[in-house]
ROMAR-72021 format. One line per field, with one value per residue (C-alpha): x, y, z. Coordinates in steps of 0.25 Angstrom, whole numbers, plus 5000, padded with zeros to 4 digits. Layout:
// ROMAR-72021
X: (X,...);
Y: (Y,...);
Z: (Z,...);
//
This chain:
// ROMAR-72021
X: (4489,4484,4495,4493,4500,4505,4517,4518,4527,4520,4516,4503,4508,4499,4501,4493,4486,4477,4486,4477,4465,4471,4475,4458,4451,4448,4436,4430,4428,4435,4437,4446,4457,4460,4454,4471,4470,4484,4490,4504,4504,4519,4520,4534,4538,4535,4533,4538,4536,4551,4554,4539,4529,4515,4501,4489,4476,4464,4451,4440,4451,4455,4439,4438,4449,4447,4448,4447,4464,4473,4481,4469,4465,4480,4483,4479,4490,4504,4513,4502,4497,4492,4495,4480,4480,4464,4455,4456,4472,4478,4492,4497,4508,4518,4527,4527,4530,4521,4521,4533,4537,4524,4519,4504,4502,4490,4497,4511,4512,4509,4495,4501,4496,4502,4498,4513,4515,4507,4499,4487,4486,4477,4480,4472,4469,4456,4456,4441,4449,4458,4457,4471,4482,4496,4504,4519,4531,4547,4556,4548,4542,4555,4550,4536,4549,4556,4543,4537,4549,4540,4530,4521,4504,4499,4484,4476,4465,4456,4460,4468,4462,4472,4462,4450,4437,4434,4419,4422,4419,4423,4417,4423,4415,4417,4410,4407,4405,4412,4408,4420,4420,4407,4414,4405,4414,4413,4421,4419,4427,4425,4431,4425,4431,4429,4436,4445,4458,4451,4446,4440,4439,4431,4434,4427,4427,4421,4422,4415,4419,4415,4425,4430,4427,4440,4437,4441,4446,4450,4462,4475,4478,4489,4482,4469,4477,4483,4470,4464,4476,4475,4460,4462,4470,4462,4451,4460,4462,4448,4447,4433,4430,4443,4445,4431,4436,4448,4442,4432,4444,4452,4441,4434,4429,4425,4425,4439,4435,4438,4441,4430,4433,4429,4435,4433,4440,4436,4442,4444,4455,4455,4465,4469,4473,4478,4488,4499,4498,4488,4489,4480,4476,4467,4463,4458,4452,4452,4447,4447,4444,4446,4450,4461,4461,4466,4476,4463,4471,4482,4480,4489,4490,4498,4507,4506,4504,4506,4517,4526,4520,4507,4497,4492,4479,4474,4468,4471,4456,4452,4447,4458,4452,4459,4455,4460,4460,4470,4469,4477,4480,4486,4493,4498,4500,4508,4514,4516,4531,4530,4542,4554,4563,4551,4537,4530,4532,4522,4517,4511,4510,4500,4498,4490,4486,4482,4478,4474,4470,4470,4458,4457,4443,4439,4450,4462,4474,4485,4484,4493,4494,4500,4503,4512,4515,4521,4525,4532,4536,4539,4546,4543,4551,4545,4551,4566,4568,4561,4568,4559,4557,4551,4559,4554,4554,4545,4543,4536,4534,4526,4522,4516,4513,4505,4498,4493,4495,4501,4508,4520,4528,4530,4529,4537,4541,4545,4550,4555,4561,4565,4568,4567,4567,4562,4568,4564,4571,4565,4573,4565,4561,4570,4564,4574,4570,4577,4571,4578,4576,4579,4573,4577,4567,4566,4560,4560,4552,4553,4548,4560,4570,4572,4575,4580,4585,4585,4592,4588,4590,4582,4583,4578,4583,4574,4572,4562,4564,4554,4558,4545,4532,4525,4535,4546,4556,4561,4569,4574,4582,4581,4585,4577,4576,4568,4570,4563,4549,4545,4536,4548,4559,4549,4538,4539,4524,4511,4502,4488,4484,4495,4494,4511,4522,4527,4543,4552,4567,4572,4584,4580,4588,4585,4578,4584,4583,4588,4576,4576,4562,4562,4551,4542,4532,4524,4510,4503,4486,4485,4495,4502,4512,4520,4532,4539,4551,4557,4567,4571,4584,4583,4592,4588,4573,4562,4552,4542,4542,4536,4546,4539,4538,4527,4526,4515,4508,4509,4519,4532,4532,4548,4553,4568,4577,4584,4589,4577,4573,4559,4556,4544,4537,4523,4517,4506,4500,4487,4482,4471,4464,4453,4441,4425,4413,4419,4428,4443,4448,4461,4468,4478,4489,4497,4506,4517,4526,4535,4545,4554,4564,4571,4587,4599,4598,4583,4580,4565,4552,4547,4533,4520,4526,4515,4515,4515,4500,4494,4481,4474,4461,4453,4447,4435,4436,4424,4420,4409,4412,4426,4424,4437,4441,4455,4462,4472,4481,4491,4501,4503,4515,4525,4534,4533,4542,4545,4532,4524,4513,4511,4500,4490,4488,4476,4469,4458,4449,4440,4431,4426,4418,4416,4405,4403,4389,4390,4391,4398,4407,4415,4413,4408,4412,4405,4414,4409,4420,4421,4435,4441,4426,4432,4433,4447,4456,4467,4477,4487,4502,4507,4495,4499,4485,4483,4482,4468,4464,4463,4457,4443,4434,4424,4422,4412,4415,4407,4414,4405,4415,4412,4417,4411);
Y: (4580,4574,4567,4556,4554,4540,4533,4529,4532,4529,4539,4535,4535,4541,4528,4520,4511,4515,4527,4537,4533,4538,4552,4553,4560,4551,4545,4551,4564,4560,4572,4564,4564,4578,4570,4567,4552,4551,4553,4552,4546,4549,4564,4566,4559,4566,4553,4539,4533,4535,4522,4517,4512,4515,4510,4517,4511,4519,4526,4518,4508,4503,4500,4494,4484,4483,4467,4460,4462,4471,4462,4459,4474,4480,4469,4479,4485,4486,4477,4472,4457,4451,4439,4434,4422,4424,4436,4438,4439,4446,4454,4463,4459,4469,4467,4450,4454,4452,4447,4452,4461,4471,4480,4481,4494,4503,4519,4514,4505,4487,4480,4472,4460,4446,4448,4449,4436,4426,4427,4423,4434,4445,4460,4467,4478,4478,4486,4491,4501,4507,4517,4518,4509,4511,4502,4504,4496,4500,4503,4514,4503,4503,4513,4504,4492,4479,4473,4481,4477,4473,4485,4492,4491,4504,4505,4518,4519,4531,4522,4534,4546,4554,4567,4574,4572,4585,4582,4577,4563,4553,4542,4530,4517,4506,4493,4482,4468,4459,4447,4434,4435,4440,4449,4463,4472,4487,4497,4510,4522,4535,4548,4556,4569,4571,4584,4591,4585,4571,4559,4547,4536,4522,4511,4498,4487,4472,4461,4450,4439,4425,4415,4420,4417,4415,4414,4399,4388,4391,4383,4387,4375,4370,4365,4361,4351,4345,4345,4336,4327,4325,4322,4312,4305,4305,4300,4288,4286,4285,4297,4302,4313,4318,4318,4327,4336,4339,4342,4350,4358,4358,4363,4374,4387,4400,4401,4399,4393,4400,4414,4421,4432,4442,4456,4468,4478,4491,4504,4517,4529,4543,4554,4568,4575,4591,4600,4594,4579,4568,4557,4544,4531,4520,4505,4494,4480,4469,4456,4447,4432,4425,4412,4405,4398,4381,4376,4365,4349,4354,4349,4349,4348,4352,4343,4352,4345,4332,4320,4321,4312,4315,4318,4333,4339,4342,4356,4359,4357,4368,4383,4393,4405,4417,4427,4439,4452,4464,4476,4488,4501,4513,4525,4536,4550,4563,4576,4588,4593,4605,4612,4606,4594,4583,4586,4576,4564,4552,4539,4527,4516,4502,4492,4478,4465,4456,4441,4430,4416,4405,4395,4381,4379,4383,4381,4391,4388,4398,4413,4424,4436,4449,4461,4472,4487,4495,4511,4522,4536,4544,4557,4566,4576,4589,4592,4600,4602,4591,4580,4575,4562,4554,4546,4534,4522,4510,4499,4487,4475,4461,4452,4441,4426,4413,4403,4390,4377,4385,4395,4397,4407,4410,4420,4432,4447,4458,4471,4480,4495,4504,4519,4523,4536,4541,4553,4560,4569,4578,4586,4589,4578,4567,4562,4553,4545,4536,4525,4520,4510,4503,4492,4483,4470,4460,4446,4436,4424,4421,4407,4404,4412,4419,4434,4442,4454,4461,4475,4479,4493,4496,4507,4515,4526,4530,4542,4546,4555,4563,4562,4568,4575,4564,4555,4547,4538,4532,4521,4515,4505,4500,4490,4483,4473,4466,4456,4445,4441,4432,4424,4422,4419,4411,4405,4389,4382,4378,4391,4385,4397,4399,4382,4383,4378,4392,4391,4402,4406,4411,4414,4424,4436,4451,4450,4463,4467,4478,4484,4494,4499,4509,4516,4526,4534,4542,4550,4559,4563,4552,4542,4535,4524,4518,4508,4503,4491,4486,4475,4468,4459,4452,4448,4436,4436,4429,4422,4410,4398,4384,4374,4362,4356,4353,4355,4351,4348,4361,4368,4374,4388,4392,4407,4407,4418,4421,4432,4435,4445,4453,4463,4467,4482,4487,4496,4506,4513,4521,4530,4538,4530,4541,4551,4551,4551,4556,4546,4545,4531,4525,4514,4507,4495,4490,4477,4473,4460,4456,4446,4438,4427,4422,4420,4416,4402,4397,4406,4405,4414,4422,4415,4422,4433,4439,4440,4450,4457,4467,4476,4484,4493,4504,4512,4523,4534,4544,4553,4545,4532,4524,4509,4500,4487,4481,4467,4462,4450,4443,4435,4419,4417,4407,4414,4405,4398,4385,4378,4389,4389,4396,4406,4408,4423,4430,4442,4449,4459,4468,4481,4490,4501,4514,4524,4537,4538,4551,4562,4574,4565,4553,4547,4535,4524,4512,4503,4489,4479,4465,4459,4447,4448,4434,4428,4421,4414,4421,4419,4428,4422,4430,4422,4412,4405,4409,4393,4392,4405,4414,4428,4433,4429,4438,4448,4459,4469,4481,4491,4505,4516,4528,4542,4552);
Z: (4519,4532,4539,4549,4560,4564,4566,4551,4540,4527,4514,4507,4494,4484,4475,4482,4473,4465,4466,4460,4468,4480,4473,4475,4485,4497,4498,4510,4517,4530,4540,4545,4533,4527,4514,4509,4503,4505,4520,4525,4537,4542,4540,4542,4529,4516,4506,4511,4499,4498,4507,4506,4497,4504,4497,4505,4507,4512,4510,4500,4495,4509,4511,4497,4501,4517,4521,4534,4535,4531,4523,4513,4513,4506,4496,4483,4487,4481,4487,4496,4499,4510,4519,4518,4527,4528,4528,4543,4542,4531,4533,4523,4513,4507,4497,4501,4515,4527,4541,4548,4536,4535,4547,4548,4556,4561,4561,4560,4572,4571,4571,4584,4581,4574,4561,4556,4563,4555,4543,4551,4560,4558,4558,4567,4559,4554,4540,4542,4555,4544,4535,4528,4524,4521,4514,4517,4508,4508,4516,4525,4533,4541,4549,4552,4557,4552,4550,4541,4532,4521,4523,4532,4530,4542,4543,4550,4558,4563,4580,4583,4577,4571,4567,4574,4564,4558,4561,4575,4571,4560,4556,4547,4544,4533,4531,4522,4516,4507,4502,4501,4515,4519,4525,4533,4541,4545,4552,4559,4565,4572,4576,4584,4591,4604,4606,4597,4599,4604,4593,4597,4588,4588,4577,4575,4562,4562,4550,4548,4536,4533,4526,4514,4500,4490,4475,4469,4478,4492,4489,4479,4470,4477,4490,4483,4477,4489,4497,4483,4484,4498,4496,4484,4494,4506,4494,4492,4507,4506,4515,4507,4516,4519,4504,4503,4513,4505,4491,4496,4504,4490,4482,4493,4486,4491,4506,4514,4528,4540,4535,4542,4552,4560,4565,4573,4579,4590,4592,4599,4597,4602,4598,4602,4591,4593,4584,4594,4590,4592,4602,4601,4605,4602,4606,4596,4595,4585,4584,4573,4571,4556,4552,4547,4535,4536,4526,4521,4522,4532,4547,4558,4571,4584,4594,4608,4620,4612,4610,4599,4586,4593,4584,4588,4588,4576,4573,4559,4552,4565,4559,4564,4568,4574,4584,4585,4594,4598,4607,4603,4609,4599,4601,4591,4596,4588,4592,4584,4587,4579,4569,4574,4570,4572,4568,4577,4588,4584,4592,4589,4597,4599,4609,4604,4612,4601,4604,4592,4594,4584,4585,4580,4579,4591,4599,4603,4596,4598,4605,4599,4606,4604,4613,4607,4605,4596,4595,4586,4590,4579,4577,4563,4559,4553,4539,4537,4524,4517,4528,4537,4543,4556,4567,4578,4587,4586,4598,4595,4606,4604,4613,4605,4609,4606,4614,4609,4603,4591,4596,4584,4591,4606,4613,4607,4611,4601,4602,4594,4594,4582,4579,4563,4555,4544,4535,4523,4514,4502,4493,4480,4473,4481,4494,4503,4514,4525,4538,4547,4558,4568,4575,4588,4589,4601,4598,4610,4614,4627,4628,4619,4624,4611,4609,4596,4594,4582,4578,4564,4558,4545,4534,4521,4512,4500,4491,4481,4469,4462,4447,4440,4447,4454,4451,4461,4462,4475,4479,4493,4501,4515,4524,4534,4546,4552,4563,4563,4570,4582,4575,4564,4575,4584,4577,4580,4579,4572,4568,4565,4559,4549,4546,4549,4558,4560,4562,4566,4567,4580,4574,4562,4559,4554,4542,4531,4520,4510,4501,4490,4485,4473,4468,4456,4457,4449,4451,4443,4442,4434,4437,4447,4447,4459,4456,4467,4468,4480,4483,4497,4500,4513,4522,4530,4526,4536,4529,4532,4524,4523,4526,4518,4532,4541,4559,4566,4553,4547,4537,4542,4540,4546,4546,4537,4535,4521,4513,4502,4491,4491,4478,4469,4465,4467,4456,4456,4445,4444,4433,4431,4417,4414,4420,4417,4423,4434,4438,4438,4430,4437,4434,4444,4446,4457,4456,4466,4465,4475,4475,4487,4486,4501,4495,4504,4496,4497,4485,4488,4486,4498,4504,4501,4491,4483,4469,4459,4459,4450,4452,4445,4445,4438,4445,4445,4454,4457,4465,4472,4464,4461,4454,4453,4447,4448,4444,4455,4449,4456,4450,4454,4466,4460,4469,4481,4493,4494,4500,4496,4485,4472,4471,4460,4455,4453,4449,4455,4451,4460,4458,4467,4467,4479,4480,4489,4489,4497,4487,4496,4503,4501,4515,4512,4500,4497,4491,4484,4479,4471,4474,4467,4457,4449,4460,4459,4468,4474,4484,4489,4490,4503,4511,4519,4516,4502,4497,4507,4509,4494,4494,4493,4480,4474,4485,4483,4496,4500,4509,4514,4518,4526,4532,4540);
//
């Protein structure tokens, strides 16, 4: 097996659904990749999924279900939604966590942007530049930091090459076009060797997308029936054109306005790579631009600069665009330490200067900017008698601010230092594994005055026990801590793009919590099953919730804190159903569920939980040729907080089929795809936007994958 250095700690499980399909040979001839589907990225553990539950995405499935954000590209799998606030900013969601509860990382270190900070913000990632995905749940993630409390989504690129091409260069290229959002993009790497230690490496990607196209009204029920009271008594009023305005708003079909957007990214790596280690560096680009979806019948307007009971400026029927651009610097180097107690010393590290600004209309509304850096040095331990393990330091700092008439927080500066460990124990059939960390953060706003500091020690003990051939049970318990974020102690103003008086607490404490996960696990030639439990018992839970009042004309959206219960499963299955004709017939299921009450006497729903979901596919695989169909249904959310609203169910069904029209290689996949084919209405409760901006319709999406 090919092992990839980085500053990770995560096993791809061999589960992954649809489990058996990854038990194939992989789909290209890549002199890159020793041809294993299946790589562990952290070498000096043996199988993690003792404190973690990892979901791998790559190859011909990561191409079939690329979207413009990373958020929108996962969400088939287990445990996974996404924030969806429109197709130009889309963050991952695992198990109902998001924001400052689930990392994004590229090779084990933060994207160092703001995506966590708001739903509205972009994560300058752009999935055409990847080419695997791992999905990291449980109590592992400890050793990524306190905000990946919730989980851990780590993404790899070719930036910093990591092998020397066996043909002295290597050539990736994907491309392709889909039709809900008239959507054309393309991407392109090379490698190319320079000398025999020395790789250089170019990437570039660009997409292109028109408004998008939902299925059914724009509009969920609820707010359709507001806009057509209020225009029945803007008719009475005598108001005729106002009244036009709003039916025609309540009964809009098809295209969402302003969800157009544009991106592109550039970059350029070079590695030496020799039997003593590798050292590496690379610099990257990315711009984006998208729109941002009104709430249709809200206004609202500002006061600065004006007298109190003065009537503001009003900007609320203004198109808010975004645009979006970082510079980042990467580092990752490796040294071979040879048979002693540790095997090798590894480095990652990144530097980002990342600037967006909010547009109303065609005016500059708020600047956010971003400059931060992030670093790990990691020691792995070679292997004594079936213990070995891997030991390190992390420092993050954050200088983020935000000038404009709607600048919600101030100027804030994070920093935060931590050392962790991991250790593994195999004796026979029972594996043991233990993290540790701990972490030291520094939160201050200098304009208030404000400083927090927060101490937090975090912790996990697991064990896995083989009771049959292919077959495991695990089970584990940690504790974490997070302290809280800036933008959840700081927050105080109007945020035109989130449509919300945002209100902080500069008094929030630690937030912890006790989990126990357990676990059971079966594979075989033919069948595969997966079945994992977890519960959570906070301590002083942060969460954001409608208040039911309004600021500035616009909702209050205030950060609380209270003690609150997260649980729920995810289940895969896959089974091989029959073979003829040469092809393999496989059958495959994944459901999660996830459910989370705040306690400490309110006794309400956690906002933006998704609900219970169930896929399922068939599936033809080939040598040249595989053919898939598959049936998504989500259940409807009756779950919700107090001012939040219900959300409708759904089910979707999709097909796709791949060819490989070279018949001695696999280096090239042509993949054609029809999501959501009836063409319903869908909305996903963990969005923010979800009443006014529902996902894709009838999308037929043709993708053209290549390897040389």
């Amino acid at each position: 097996m090919h092992m990839l250095p980085s500053a990770t700690v995560t096993l791809a499980l061999l589960l992954a659904a649809p489990a058996y399909a990854q038990d194939r040979a992989p789909t290209g001839n890549d002199d890159v990749h020793t041809g294993e589907p299946i790589i562990v990225t952290a070498p000096y553990v043996r199988s993690l999924d003792i404190l973690g539950n990892v979901s791998v995405l790559e190859g011909d499935e990561l191409a079939r279900d690329l979207r413009g954000q990373i958020g929108d590209s996962l969400t088939r799998q287990p445990g996974v939604s996404a924030t969806s606030f429109a197709p130009g900013a889309s963050r991952p969601v695992l198990r109902g966590f998001s924001g400052e509860r689930v990392r994004v990382l590229t090779d084990g270190i933060g994207s160092i942007d703001v995506s966590n900070t708001s739903a509205d913000h972009a994560v300058t990632i752009d999935p055409l530049t990847v080419e695997r995905v791992e999905i990291l749940r449980g109590p592992a993630v400890l050793l990524f930091g306190s905000q990946a409390i919730g989980g851990a989504v780590n993404l790899f690129d070719r930036r910093i090459p990591r092998k020397v091409p066996a043909d002295h260069v290597h050539f990736d290229a994907i491309g392709g076009f889909a039709t809900a959002a008239d959507d054309g993009n393309v991407g392109a790497s090379v490698d190319v060797a320079l000398t025999p230690q020395i790789v250089a490496h170019l990437d570039g990607s660009w997409r292109k997308t028109g408004n998008l196209r939902s299925g059914g009204f724009v509009l969920a029920p609820g707010l359709r029936s507001e806009l057509l009271d209020l225009a029945e008594e803007e008719a009475e009023e005598g108001h005729a054109e106002e009244a036009a305005e709003l039916t025609e708003q309540a009964n809009a079909r098809g295209k969402i306005a302003n969800t157009a957007s544009e991106t592109w990214t550039a970059a350029g790596g070079l590695s030496l790579i020799n039997e003593g280690g590798q050292l590496g560096v690379s610099v990257s680009y990315y711009d984006s631009k998208y729109g941002v979806p009104s709430r249709p019948g809200t206004e609202h307007h500002h006061e600065e600069g004006e007298e109190e009971g003065e009537e503001g400026e009003g900007h609320g029927e203004e198109a808010v665009t975004i645009g979006l651009k970082q510079w980042r610097a990467d580092l990752r180097g490796e040294v071979e330490l040879g048979d002693g107690l540790f095997d090798k010393l590894r480095i990652r590290a990144g530097f980002a200067d990342y600037e967006h600004t909010e547009f109303e209309g065609d005016e500059v509304g708020t600047v956010f900017t971003n400059q931060g850096v992030e670093g790990r040095l990691e020691l792995a331990q070679n292997d004594r008698g079936g213990w070995r393990g891997a030991s390190g330091v992390q420092y993050s700092h954050r200088d983020f601010d935000a000038v404009g008439a709607e600048a919600f927080v101030p100027r804030n500066l994070t920093d935060q230092f931590a050392v962790f460990t991991l250790q593994e124990l195999t004796a026979g059939p029972l594996g043991i594994e233990g993290a540790a960390r701990f972490e030291t953060t520094s939160v201050r706003a200098p304009s208030l005055g404000v400083e927090r500091r927060f101490n937090a020690f975090s912790g996990a003990l697991g064990a896995t026990y083989d009771i049959a051939e292919g077959a495991k049970i695990g089970a584990s318990v940690a504790r974490a801590v997070r302290a809280p974020s800036a933008e959840e102690l700081f927050s105080n103003g109007p945020h035109i793009a989130t449509q919300a008086f945002e209100v902080g607490d500069p008094d929030l404490r630690r937030e912890a919590s006790w989990g126990v996960e357990a676990s059971v696990k079966y594979r075989s030639d033919a069948f595969n099953v997966a079945l994992t439990g977890y519960a959570n018992w906070f301590d002083d839970f942060i969460y954001s919730a409608a208040t039911g009042d309004e600021e500035d004309e616009l909702p209050v959206f205030q950060y609380f804190q209270n003690d609150a219960r997260v649980w729920g499963f995810e289940a895969e299955a896959s089974a091989r159903l029959a073979q003829f004709g040469g092809f393999n017939i496989v059958g495959d299921v994944t459901a999660d569920m996830t459910r989370a009450k705040i306690r400490g006497g309110v006794n309400q729903h956690v906002p933006r939980i998704p609900p219970l979901r169930v896929l399922g596919g068939i599936e033809a695989q080939g040598e040249r040729l595989d053919a898939r169909v598959e049936v998504e249904w989500t259940d409807d959310q009756t779950r919700i907080a107090e001012f939040e609203t219900p959300t409708k169910g759904f089910t979707l069904v999709n097909a796709s089929i791949s060819w490989r029209p070279l018949p001695a290689a696999k280096n090239l996949t042509l993949t054609l795809a029809a999501n959501n084919i009836f063409d319903v209405e869908a909305r996903r409760h963990a969005s923010f936007t979800k009443d006014y901006v529902p996902l894709a319709g009838r999308d037929f999406r043709l993708t053209a994958r290549a390897s040389f």
